[in-house]
C-alpha positions as CSV (number, residue, x, y, z in Angstrom):
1,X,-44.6,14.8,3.8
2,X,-48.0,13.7,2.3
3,X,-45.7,12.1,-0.7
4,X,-43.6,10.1,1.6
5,X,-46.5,8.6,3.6
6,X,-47.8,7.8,0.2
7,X,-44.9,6.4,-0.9
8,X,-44.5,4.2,1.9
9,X,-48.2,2.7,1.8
10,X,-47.3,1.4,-1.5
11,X,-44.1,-0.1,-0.2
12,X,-46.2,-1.8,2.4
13,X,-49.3,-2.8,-0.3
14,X,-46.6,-4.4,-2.4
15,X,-46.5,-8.0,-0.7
16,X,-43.2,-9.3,-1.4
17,X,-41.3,-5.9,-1.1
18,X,-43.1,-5.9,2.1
19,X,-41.7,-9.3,3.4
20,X,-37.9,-8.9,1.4
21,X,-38.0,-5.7,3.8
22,X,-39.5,-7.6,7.3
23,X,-36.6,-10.6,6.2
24,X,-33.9,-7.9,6.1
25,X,-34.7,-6.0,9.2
26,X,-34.9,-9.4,10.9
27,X,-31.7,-10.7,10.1
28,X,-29.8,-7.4,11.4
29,X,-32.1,-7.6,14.6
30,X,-30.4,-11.2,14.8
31,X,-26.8,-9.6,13.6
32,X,-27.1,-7.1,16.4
33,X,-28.2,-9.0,18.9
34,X,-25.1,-11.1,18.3
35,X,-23.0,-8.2,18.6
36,X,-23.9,-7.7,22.6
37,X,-22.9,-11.3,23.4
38,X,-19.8,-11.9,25.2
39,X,-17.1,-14.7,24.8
40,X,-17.6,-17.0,27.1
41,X,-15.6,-17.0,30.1
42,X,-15.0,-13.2,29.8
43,X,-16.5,-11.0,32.5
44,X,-18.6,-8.4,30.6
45,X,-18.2,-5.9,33.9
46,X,-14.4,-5.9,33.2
47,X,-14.2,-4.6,29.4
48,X,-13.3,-1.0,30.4
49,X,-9.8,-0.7,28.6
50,X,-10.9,-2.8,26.0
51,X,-13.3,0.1,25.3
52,X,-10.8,2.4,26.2
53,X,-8.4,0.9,23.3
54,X,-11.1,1.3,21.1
55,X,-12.4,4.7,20.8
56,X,-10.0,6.2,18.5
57,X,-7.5,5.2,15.7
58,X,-7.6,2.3,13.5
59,X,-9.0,0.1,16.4
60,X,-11.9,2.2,16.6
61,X,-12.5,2.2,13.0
62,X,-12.6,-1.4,12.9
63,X,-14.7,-1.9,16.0
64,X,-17.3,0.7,13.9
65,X,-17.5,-2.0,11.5
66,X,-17.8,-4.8,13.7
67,X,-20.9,-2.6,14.6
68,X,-18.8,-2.7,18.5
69,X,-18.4,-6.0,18.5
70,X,-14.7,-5.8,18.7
71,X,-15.2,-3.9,21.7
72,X,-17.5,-6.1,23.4
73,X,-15.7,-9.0,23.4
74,X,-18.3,-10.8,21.2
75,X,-18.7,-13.7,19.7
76,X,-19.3,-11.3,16.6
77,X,-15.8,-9.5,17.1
78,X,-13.7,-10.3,14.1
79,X,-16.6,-9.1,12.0
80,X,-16.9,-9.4,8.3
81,X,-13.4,-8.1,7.4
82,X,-12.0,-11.8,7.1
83,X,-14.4,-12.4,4.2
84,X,-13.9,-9.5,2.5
85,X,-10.2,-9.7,3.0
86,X,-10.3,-13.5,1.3
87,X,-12.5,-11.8,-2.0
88,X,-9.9,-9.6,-2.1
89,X,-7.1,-12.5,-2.8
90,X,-9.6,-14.2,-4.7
91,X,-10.1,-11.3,-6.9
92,X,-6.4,-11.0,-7.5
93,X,-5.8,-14.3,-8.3
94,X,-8.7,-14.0,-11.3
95,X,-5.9,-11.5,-12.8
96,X,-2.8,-13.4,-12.3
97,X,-4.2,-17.3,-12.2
98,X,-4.8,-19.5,-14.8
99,X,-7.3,-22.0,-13.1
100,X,-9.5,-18.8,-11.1
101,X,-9.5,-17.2,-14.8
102,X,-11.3,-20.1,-16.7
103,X,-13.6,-20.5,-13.3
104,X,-14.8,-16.8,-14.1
105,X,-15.4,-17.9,-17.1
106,X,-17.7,-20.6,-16.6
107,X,-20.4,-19.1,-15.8
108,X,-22.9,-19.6,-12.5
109,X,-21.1,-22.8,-11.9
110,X,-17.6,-21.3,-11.7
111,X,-19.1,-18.2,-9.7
112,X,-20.1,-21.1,-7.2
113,X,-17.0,-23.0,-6.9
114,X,-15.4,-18.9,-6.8
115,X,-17.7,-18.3,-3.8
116,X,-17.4,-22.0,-2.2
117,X,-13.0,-21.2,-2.5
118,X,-13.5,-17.8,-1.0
119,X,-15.3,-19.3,2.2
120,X,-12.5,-21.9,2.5
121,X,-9.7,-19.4,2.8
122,X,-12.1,-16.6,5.2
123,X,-12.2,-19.6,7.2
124,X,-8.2,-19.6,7.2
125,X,-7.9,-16.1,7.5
126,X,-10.1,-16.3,10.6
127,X,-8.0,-18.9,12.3
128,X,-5.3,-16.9,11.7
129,X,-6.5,-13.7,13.2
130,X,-9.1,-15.0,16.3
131,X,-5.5,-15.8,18.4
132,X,-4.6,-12.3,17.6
133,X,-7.9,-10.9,19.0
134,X,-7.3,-13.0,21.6
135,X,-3.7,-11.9,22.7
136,X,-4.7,-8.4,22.6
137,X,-7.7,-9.2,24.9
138,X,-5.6,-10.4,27.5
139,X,-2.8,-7.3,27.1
140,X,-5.5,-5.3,27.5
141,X,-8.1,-6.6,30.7
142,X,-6.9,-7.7,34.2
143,X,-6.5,-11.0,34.5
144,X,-9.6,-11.2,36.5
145,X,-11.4,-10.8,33.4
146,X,-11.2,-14.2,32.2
147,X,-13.6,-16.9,34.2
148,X,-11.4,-19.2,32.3
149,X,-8.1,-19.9,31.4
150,X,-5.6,-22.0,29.3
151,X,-5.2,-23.3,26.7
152,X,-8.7,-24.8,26.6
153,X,-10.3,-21.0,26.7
154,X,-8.1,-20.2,23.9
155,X,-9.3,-22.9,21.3
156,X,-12.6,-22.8,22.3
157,X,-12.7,-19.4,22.0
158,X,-11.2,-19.3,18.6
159,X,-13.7,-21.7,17.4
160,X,-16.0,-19.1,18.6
161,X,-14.7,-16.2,16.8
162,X,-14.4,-18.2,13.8
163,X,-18.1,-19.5,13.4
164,X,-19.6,-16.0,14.6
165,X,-17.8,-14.4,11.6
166,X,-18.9,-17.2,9.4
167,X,-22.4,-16.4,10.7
168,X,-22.3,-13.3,9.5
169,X,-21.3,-14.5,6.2
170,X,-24.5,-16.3,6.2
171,X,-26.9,-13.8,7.2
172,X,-25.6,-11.0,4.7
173,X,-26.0,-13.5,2.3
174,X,-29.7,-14.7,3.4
175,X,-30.6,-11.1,3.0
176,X,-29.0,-11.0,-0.2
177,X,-31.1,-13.5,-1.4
178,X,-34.6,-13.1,0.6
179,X,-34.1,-9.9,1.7
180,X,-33.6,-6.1,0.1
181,X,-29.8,-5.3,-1.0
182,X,-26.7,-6.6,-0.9
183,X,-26.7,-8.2,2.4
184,X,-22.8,-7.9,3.6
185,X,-22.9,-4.2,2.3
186,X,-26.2,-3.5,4.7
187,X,-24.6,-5.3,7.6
188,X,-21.2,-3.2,7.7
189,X,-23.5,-0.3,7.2
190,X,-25.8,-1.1,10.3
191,X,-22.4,-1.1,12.2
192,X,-21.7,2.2,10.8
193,X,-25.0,3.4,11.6
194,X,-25.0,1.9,15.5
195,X,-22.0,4.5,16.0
196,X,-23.5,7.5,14.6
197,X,-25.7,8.8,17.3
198,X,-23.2,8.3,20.3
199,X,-20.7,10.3,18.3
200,X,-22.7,12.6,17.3
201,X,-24.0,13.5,21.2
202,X,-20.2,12.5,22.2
203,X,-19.4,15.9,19.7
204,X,-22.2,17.8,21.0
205,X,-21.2,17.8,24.7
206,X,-18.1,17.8,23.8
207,X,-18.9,21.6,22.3
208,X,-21.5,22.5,24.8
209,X,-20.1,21.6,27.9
210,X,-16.3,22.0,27.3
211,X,-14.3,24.7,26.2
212,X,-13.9,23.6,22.6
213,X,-15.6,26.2,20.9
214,X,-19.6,26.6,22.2
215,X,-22.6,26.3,19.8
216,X,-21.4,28.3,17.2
217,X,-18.4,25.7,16.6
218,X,-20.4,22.5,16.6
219,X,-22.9,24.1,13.8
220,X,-20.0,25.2,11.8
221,X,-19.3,21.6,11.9
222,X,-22.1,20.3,10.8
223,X,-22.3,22.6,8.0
224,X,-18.9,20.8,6.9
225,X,-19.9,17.7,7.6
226,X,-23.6,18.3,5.0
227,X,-21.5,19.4,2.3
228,X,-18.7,16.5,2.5
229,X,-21.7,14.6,2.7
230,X,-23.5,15.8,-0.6
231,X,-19.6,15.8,-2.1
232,X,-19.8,11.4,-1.6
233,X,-23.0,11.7,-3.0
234,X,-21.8,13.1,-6.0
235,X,-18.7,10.7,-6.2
236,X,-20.4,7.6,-5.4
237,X,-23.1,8.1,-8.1
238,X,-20.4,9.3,-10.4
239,X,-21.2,10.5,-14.0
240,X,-23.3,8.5,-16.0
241,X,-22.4,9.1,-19.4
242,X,-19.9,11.2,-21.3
243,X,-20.5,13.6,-24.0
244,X,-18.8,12.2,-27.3
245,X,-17.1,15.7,-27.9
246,X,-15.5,15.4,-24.4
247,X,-14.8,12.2,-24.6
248,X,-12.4,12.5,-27.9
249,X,-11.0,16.3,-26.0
250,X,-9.5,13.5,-23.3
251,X,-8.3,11.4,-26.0
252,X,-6.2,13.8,-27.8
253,X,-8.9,13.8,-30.8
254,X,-9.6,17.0,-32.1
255,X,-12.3,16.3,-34.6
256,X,-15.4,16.1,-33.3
257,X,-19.2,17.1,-34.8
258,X,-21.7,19.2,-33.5
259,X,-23.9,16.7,-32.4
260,X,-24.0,16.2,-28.3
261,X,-24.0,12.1,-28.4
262,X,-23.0,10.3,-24.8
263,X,-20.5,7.0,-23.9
264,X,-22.2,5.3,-21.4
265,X,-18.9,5.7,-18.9
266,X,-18.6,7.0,-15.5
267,X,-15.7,8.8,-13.9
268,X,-16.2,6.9,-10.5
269,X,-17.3,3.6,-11.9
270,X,-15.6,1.3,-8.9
271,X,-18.2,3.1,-7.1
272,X,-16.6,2.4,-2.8
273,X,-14.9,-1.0,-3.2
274,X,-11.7,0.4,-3.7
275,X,-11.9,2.2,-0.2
276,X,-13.1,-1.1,1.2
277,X,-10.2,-3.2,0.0
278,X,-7.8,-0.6,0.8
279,X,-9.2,-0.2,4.1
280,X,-8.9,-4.4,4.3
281,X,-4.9,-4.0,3.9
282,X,-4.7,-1.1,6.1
283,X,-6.2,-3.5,9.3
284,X,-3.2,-6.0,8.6
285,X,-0.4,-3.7,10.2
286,X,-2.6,-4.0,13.7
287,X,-2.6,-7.9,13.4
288,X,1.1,-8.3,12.8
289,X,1.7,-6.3,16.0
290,X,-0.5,-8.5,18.2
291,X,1.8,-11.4,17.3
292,X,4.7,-8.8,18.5
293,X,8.0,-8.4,16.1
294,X,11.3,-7.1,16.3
295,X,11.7,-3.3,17.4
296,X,12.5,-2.2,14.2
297,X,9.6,-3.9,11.9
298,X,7.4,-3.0,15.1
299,X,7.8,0.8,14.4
300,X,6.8,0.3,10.7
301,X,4.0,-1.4,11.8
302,X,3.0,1.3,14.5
303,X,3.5,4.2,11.7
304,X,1.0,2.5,9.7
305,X,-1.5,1.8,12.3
306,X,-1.3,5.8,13.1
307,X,-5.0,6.6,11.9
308,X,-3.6,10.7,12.1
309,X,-0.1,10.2,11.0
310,X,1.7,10.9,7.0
311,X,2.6,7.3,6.6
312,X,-0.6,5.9,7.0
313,X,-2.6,8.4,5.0
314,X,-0.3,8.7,2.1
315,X,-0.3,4.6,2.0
316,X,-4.3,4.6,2.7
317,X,-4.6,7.2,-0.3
318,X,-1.6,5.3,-2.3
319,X,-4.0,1.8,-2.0
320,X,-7.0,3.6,-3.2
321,X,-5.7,5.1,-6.0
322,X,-4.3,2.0,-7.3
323,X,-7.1,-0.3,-6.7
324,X,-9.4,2.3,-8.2
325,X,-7.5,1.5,-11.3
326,X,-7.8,-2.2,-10.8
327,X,-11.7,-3.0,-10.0
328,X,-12.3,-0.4,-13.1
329,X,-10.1,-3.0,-15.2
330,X,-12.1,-6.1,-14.0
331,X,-15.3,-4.1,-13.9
332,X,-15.5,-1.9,-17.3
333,X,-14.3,-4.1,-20.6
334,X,-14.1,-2.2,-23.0
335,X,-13.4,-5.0,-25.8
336,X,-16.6,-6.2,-24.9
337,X,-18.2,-2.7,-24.7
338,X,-17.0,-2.2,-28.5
339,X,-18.2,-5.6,-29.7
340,X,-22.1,-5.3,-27.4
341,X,-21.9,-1.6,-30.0
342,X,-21.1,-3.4,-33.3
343,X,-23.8,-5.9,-32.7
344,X,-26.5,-3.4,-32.2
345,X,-25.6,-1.0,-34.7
346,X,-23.9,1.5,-32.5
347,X,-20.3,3.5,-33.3
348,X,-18.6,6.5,-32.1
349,X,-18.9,9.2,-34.9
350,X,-15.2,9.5,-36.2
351,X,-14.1,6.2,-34.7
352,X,-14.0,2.8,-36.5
353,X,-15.9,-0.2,-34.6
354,X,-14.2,-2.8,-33.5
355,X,-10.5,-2.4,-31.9
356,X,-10.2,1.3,-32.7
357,X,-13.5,1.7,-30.2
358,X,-12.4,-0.1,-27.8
359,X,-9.0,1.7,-27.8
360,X,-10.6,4.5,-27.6
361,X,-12.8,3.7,-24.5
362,X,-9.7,2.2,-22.8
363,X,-8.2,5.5,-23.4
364,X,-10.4,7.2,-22.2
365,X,-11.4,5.1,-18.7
366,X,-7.6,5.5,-18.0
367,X,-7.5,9.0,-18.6
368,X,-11.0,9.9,-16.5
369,X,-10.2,7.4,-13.9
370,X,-7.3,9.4,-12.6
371,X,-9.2,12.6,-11.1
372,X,-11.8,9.9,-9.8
373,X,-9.1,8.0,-8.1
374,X,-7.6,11.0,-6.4
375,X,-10.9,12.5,-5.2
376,X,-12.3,9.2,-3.8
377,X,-8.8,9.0,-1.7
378,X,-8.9,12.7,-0.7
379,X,-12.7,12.1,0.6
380,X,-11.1,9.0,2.0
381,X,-8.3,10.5,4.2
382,X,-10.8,13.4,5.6
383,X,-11.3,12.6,8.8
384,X,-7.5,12.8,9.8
385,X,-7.5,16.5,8.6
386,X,-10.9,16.8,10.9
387,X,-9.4,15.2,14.0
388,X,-6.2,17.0,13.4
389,X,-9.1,20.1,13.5
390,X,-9.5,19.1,17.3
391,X,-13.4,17.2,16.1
392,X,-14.0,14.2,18.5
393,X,-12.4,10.7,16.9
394,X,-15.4,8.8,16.9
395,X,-17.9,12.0,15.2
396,X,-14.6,13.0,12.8
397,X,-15.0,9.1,11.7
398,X,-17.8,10.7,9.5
399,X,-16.1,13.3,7.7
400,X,-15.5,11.5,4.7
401,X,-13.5,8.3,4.8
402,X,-14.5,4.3,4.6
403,X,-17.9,4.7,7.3
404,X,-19.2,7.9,5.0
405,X,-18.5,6.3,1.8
406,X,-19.7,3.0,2.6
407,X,-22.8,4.7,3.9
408,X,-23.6,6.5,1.1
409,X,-23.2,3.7,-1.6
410,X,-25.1,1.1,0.1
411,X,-28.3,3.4,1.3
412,X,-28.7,4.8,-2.5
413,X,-28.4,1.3,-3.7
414,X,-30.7,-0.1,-1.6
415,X,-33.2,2.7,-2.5
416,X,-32.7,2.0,-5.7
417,X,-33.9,-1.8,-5.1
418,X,-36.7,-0.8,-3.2
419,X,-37.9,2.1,-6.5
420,X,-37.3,-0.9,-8.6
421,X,-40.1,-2.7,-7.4
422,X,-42.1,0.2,-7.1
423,X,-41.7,1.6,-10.7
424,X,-42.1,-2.3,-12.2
425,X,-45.5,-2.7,-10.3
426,X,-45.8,1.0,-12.1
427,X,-45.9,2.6,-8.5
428,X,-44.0,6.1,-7.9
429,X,-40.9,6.0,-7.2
430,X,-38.9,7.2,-4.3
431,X,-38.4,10.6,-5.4
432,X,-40.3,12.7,-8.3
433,X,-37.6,14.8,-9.6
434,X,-35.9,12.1,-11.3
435,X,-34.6,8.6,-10.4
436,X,-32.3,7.3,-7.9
437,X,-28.8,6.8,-9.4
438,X,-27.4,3.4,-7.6
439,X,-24.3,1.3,-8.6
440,X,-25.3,-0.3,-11.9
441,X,-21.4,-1.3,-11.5
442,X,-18.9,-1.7,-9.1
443,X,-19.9,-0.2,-5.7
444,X,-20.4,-1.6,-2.1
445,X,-22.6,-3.5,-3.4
446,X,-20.8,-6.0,-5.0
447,X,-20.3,-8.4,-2.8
């Protein structure tokens, strides 16, 4: 306890660590805020079912990261998925486009124009979705509910929508850049966070006061729940570095020497973006069925939006797996990892430099990325097992999956920000046993 206060004095002596932190819990005070306004023209005394809807299933899952926006009605409600859905595309065209490949190659100015493209098509996306939200507001609350109506309420309103979510955009990236972490990252956390103690009391009565179980149930629960916990801890932080030996075991080379020597590579080293763009796609089933389709393409589209049922979780773990393969390829090179070794000096005993290295790294990130893949999906599809084990929607939401993995990632990167500035100004850092392991790559943070 005594180290902790100490630690935070120094936090507070350290005057621009002090004011990055005051910026950053600022802008979420702002962020929040926004989340408890309603549209205009809605009556907020009539959102009842929209709450209702809400509380479980995909719906719920993306109101938690709307921080309950979505549920409220606010001018907030469509969130920050829009943007993160358009750096998905983006991110896909770099692998298959000619003219987003050279712009990722250019540097800060191509990162801009990358950045400047990806606001022009969240801004599409949003259009897109705001009459959506829109429609399923008024299939949802009595007609009562809407002071006004028309066409006017509609456009207006999805004007609304549109610059709150582009607001958003701007605030995670003001405390990006005056603030402490990765700003979008922090603000879908906050949202994550702003559910956790109503589920967790929701779970709680739930045990105490029904007949689910008593006391004995709910601690049994939480026992689960620490352990699933310090299980993401280990998979977000992956493994650091590879012992040489093992490394040429997984690639089918038997000689090896004696000597322990490490590859800096890491099992889990798309850290949680794959479960956040998989968890991107997995919202689009929902927004195809507030525009209403046949019967047939509706059923699809229901069996996907089924946060407990096979077809969702096998496509949810499917989507993980495969885009865990596909931010390791943008994120790890291993051409260039090979040529940055030949330049200092480095090798792998046993293994030319040059293309044979970097064969064998490639080899090797495909081979350990596999078990990483499959884990990260398993933690991801936990909470349908845990509400299928009769644990309340909302608390089960924290069993694993996108909120617990998103969690996770962004809280130990952002400690490891704030040790950074407390080690370089030759301060303690956050812990004494050793230092925090962040996301040096990949991870929530990358936005």
């Amino acid at each position: 306890m005594k180290g902790l206060i100490e630690t935070l004095k120094n936090i507070w002596k350290i005057e621009d660590l002090r004011s990055r932190i005051l910026t950053t819990l600022g802008l979420l005070l702002v962020y929040r805020l926004g989340t408890k306004i309603v549209l205009p023209g809605i009556d907020p005394g009539q959102l009842d079912a929209l709450k209702n809807q809400t509380s479980e299933g995909v719906l719920g899952l993306l109101d938690m990261f709307s921080g309950g926006a979505f549920s409220n009605a606010s001018i907030f409600a469509l969130g920050i998925m829009p943007y993160i859905s358009a750096s998905i595309v983006i991110q896909l065209m770099g692998i298959a486009v000619p003219y987003f490949q050279r712009l990722q190659r250019e540097g800060e100015s191509g990162r801009r124009k990358i950045n400047q493209i990806t606001r022009y098509l969240t801004v599409i996306i949003l259009i897109l979705q705001a009459p959506g939200y829109l429609l399923n507001l008024h299939s949802q609350l009595p007609a009562e509910a809407f002071l006004i109506k028309g066409t006017f309420f509609t456009v207006f309103s999805v004007v609304i929508l549109a610059a709150g979510s582009m607001f958003i955009m701007w605030l995670g990236e003001k405390i990006t850049d005056k603030g402490i972490g990765n700003g979008i990252s922090i603000i879908i956390m906050i949202g994550i966070i702003a559910k956790l103690p109503f589920a967790f009391i929701s779970e709680l009565s739930s045990r105490l006061v029904g007949s689910k179980g008593g006391p004995f149930v709910f601690v049994l629960e939480l026992v689960v729940l620490f352990l699933v916990f310090a299980l993401t801890i280990l998979l977000v932080q992956g493994t650091r570095k590879i012992p040489v030996q093992y490394a040429k075991r997984i690639a089918g080379n038997k000689q090896f020497g004696g000597v322990r020597q490490y590859i800096p590579l890491k099992v889990n080293a798309a850290g949680v973006m794959p479960i956040i763009f998989a968890q991107a796609i997995m919202f689009l089933p929902m927004a195809f069925l507030s525009y209403g389709t046949s019967e047939s393409t509706s059923s699809v589209l229901a069996a996907l939006s089924n946060f407990t049922g096979l077809w969702y979780n096998l496509t949810f773990f499917i989507l993980i797996v495969l885009f865990t393969y596909f931010y390791t390829a943008i994120t790890v090179n291993p051409n260039q990892m090979a040529e940055d070794m030949k330049k200092n000096g480095g090798f792998i005993p046993g293994i030319k430099p040059g293309k044979m290295t970097a064969d064998f790294l490639d080899t090797i990130m495909s081979r350990i990325t596999l078990p990483g893949s499959i884990f990260l999906g398993l933690v991801a599809i936990l909470p349908a097992f845990a509400m299928i084990g009769d644990v309340n929607n909302q608390f089960a939401q924290f069993y694993g999956g996108t909120s617990l993995l998103i969690l996770v990632g962004v809280v130990l990167d952002t400690l490891q920000q704030i040790e950074s500035h407390l080690l370089m100004r030759h301060y303690d850092g956050l812990m004494k046993s050793g230092r925090i392991k962040g996301k040096t790559q990949g991870g929530a943070a990358a936005y």
